[in-house]
Steps between C-alpha positions, in 0.01 A plus 500: 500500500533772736470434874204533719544748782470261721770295367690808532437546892572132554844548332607768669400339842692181368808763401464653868477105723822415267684820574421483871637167558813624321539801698452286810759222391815786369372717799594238755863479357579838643230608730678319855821752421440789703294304733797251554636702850130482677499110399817453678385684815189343521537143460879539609675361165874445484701723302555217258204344551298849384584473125341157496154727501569599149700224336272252618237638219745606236620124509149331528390719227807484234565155600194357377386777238556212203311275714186742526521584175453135360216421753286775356544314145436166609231586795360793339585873577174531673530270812855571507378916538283378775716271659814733493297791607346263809903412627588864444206630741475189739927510564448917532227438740762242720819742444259815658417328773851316535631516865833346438780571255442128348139533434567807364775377231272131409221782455716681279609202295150402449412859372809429217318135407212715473635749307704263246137322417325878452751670351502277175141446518388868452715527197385224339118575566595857297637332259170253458282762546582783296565447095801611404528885348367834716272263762858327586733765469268690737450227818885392420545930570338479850626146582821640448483801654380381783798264504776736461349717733439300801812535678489855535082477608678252756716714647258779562228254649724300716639843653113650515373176680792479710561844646068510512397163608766246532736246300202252528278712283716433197431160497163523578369711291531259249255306661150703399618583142587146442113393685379730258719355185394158567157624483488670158738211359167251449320750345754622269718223454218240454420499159697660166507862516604568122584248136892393491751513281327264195775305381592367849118495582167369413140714512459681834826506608534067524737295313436280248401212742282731671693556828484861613853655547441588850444170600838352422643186310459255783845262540776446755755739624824436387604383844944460391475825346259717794782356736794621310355830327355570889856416722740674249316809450431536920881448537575685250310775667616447799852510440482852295323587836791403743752670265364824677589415834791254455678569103548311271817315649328340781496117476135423578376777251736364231374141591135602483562701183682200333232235610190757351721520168520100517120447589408737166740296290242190615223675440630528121595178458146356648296712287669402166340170596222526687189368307292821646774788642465731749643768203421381144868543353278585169442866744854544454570483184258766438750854439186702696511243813891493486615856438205666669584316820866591472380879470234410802801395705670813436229716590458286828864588563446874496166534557341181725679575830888691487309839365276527860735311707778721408291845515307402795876553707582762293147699604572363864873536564611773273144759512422372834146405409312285742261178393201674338716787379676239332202380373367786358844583347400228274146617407666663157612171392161346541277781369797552190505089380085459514421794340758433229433142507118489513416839290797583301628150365181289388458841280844499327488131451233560270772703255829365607632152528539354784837426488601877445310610772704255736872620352379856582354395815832362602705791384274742728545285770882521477491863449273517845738272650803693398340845614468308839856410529592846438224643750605345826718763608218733490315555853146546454233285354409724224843498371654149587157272445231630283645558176688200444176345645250648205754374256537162633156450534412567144799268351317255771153609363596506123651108504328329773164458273612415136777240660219329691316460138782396314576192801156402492394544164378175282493283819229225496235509768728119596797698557437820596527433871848383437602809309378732794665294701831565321486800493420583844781284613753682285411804640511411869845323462623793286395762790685243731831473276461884480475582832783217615742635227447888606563409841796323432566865278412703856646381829477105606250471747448840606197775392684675186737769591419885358770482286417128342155632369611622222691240335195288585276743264728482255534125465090482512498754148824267374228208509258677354676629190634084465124456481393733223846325364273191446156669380612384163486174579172533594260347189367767298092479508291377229262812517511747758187503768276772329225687689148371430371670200851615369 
């Protein structure tokens, strides 16, 4: 039966709240950069003290990803939306009007909690909402545009707020979008929007016992493995984070590193046991959920946080751009990946399987890469940024989409929040590996040198041609995802 028009307009509002909560949770990963010298001035930070604004999200919010992820199956992904989305804007509100470095950081942490209950939660609900074929492939599109394109949008905002208002506005203008989120999410969220998947469902989108998906399973939080998944993953984090700064040599890092690797060997050993795990180890098993998250991690590696880290200082210290030039250097890269993620893909994954479009994603990517390695002895934008940026962007646009199916494909409405969750923790510990590793490649502790760039690029296309290595491994789809009437 074809869909009413108003069913239409409610799906495309329900596509838009999703997508704006995701731009709002990847934004805030990246947005505090160029900001970071007006924070110190103004509430007086310590030079160490400083980089405590951004790690204390990026651990909050990779540490307890899995976590999130699992309360949006077992709570439903509905109240977990609302209540992630409430954190998020209540902790932005307190970090805005911070007037001490330590509110500031607890604000910040409380933005990553936020953000680790969201961030699975909007996958999930497109996943639940949309049957699989063109509906999916097209919200999965925007979703992941949206995703990979966020740190460049938060570069150019946190420069235009900063230089226009101040460092405050970054965080606070989260605050009205998310009033205004919460608001729709009743309306849209509060009943079925579309029928699921039929064999994991019953009529109207509710399972065979007549609980709606969105509602969750009900049951306790697998409190042994939370606490392990949750410690060994922040440490984790945190020690690829101090590798910057201090190398991999130094005691405390190697002690941190060691005790994450130890608290994740826990968390494997609880969950083969636990009567109700925090990850299913039947998720595993699964050659989508495996290899597609090893693929996910390698994207995060080149794509999550070394690609702007490493071109923001080359804009800056090499072309001599200031913060919103900077941010505006990166306007190719986010106009490139949506309109090849969001027009060009969903169309081609009609024709071509998925799994093809992600090896020649990958190989684009490398080639972009590669033509950036070669380009930074160049002087001008034109010459040394914006070609290798079109290229990268569409190996970024062409892969981003179809992987993002192929992870979440054939999960049940029970354990779909713990897939999203998955995978958005392999990619934020991937970008963190990536970045620690390219440091360690560049200069210990120091902004990269001219010369270290590239051999930095170069690495970044290496691990992108090891990734269409593994597209084979990838499982080969039943039936490709034809356009309606096809």
């Amino acid at each position: 039966m074809p869909r009413t028009r108003t069913g239409e307009t409610t799906a495309r509002l329900l596509l838009a709240l999703v997508c704006a909560a995701q731009l709002m949770v990847v934004l805030d990963v990246s947005v505090v950069n160029v900001a970071l010298p007006s924070i110190r001035s103004s509430l007086e930070f310590s030079a160490t003290g400083l980089s405590w604004v951004a790690h204390a999200y990026t651990l909050a919010f990779g540490g307890l990803l899995l976590l999130g992820g699992r309360l949006a199956d077992l709570y439903g992904h509905r109240r977990m939306f609302a209540a992630g989305l409430a954190l998020f804007c209540a902790a932005s509100l307190l970090g805005g009007a911070a007037p001490s470095p330590v509110l500031l950081v607890t604000a910040r942490a409380l933005q990553g909690v936020g953000a680790a209950v969201l961030a699975p939660a909007t996958l999930t609900i497109l996943t639940a909402s949309f049957p699989e074929g063109r509906a999916r492939v097209r919200a999965l599109a925007a979703w992941t545009a949206v995703s990979v394109a966020g740190g460049a949008v938060g570069n150019l905002l946190g420069g235009a707020l900063t230089e226009a208002l101040s460092w405050r506005a970054i965080l606070l203008v989260n605050v009205p979008v998310g009033i205004a989120a919460l608001a729709m999410t009743p309306y849209l969220l509060g009943r079925e929007r579309h029928d699921h998947d039929p064999h994991s469902t019953g009529p109207h989108g509710r399972d065979p016992r007549g609980r709606n998906p969105g509602e969750g399973r009900g049951g306790r939080i697998d409190l042994p493995g939370a606490v392990t998944a949750t410690g060994g993953t922040v440490a984790l984090t945190y020690g690829l984070t101090r590798t910057a700064e201090h190398g991999w040599g130094d005691p405390a890092t190697v002690a941190v590193l060691a005790a994450g690797v130890l608290a994740l060997a826990l968390f494997a050993a609880v969950e083969s046991r636990a009567p109700a795990p925090l990850l299913p180890p039947e998720i595993l098993r699964r050659r989508a959920v495996w290899a597609g998250n090893a693929m996910v991690f390698l994207a995060g590696a080149c794509f999550q946080v070394p690609m702007w880290y490493f071109l923001t200082f080359y804009m800056q210290e090499e072309l001599g751009f200031g913060p919103l030039l900077t941010g505006l250097g990166f306007l190719p890269h986010t106009l490139v990946t949506m309109a090849v993620g969001w027009l060009v893909t969903p169309w081609l994954m009609g024709f071509v399987r998925a799994r093809t479009l992600i090896g020649v994603g990958c190989l684009t990517a490398a080639a972009g890469f590669a033509w950036q390695a070669a380009a930074v002895s160049e002087q001008t934008y034109a010459a040394a940024v914006l070609g290798p940026a079109v290229l990268m962007s569409v190996g970024g646009g062409l892969f981003t989409t179809p992987l993002t199916a192929v992870v979440t494909s054939g999960a049940a409405p029970g354990e779909a929040g713990a897939v999203s969750g998955l995978m958005n923790a392999a990619k934020q510990t991937g970008g963190a590996l990536g970045l620690a590793a390219l440091m360690t490649t560049a200069v210990s502790g120091h902004a990269p040198e001219g010369e270290a760039y590239g051999p930095v690029f170069g690495l970044l296309a290496a691990v992108q041609l090891v990734a269409a290595a593994l597209t084979p491994v990838l499982p080969r789809e039943a039936r490709r995802n034809a356009p309606e009437g096809a």
